[in-house]
N, C-alpha and C positions, 0 to 999 in steps of 0.2 A: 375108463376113468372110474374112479370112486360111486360109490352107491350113497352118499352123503347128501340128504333134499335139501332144496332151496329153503330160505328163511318167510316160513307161515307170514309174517309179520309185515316186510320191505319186500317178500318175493328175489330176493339179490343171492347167489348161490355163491357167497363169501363166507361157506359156514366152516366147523369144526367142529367133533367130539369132542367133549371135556368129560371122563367119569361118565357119567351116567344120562348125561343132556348134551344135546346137539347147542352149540354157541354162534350167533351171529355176530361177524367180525365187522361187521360195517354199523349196525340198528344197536348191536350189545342182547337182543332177543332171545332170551337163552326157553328153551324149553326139551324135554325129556326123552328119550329116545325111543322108548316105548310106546308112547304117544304117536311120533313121527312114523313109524311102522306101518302102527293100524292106522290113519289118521286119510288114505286115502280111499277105503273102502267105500264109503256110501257118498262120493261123488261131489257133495255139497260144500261149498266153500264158504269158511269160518273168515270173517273178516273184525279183526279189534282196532279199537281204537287207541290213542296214547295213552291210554293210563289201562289198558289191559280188558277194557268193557267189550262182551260183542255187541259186533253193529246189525241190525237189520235192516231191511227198505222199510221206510217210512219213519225211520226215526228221527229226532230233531239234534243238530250237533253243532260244535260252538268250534272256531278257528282256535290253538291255539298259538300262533306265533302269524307276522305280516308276511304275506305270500303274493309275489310278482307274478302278474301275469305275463306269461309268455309272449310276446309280440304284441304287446299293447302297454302302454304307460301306467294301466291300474296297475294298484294296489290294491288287494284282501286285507282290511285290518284285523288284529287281531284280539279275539268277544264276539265275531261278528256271529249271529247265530242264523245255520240254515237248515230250514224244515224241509222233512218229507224227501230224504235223500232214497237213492234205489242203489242194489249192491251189484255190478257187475264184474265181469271177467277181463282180467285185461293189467297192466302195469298198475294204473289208476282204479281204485278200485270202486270210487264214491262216485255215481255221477248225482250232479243237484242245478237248482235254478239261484241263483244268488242278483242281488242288485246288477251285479254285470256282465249279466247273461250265462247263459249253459258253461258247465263247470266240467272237468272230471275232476279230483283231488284225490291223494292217497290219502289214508287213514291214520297217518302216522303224523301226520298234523291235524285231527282234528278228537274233540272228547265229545263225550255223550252228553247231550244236555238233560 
């Protein structure tokens, strides 16, 4: 198969070269190729938020769109703001504590507060 990485951003390997950046065809994430390259050498995982911010553990971040919980009737609204998130490995990359219990969320719905 192709040498083309998955998408930094949604992690979904629906990507393609355009010129000079790698384009994600599913998020629209476009970023550089050259980047992509080096980008896995020192192990540590870059995780942004929707508007392009990194995230770190312990920072505080705000919903931005209403998000159903899986197998449960809640709703996440969305403003909702949740502190002291931690960055793991995995599909979900947010884990956090929110009004309705242990969370994971991708990062792709939420901004930096």
């Amino acid at each position: 198969m192709s040498s083309i990485p998955a998408c930094p951003q949604c992690t979904l390997e629906n990507t393609y070269p355009d010129g000079d950046n790698y384009v994600c065809a599913d998020c629209g994430f476009e970023w550089p190729q050259a980047v992509a390259e080096s980008g896995d050498e020192d192990g540590e995982r870059i995780v942004k938020d929707a508007s392009g911010n990194v995230l770190q553990s312990g920072d505080s971040v705000t919903l931005i769109k209403d998000l159903k919980v899986k197998g449960s009737s809640i709703t996440l609204k969305q403003g909702t703001k949740i502190k002291g998130i931690r960055i793991v490995d995995g599909d979900h990359e947010v884990d956090c504590k929110t009004d309705a219990g242990q969370m994971l969320l991708k990062a792709c719905y939420l901004r930096k507060a």
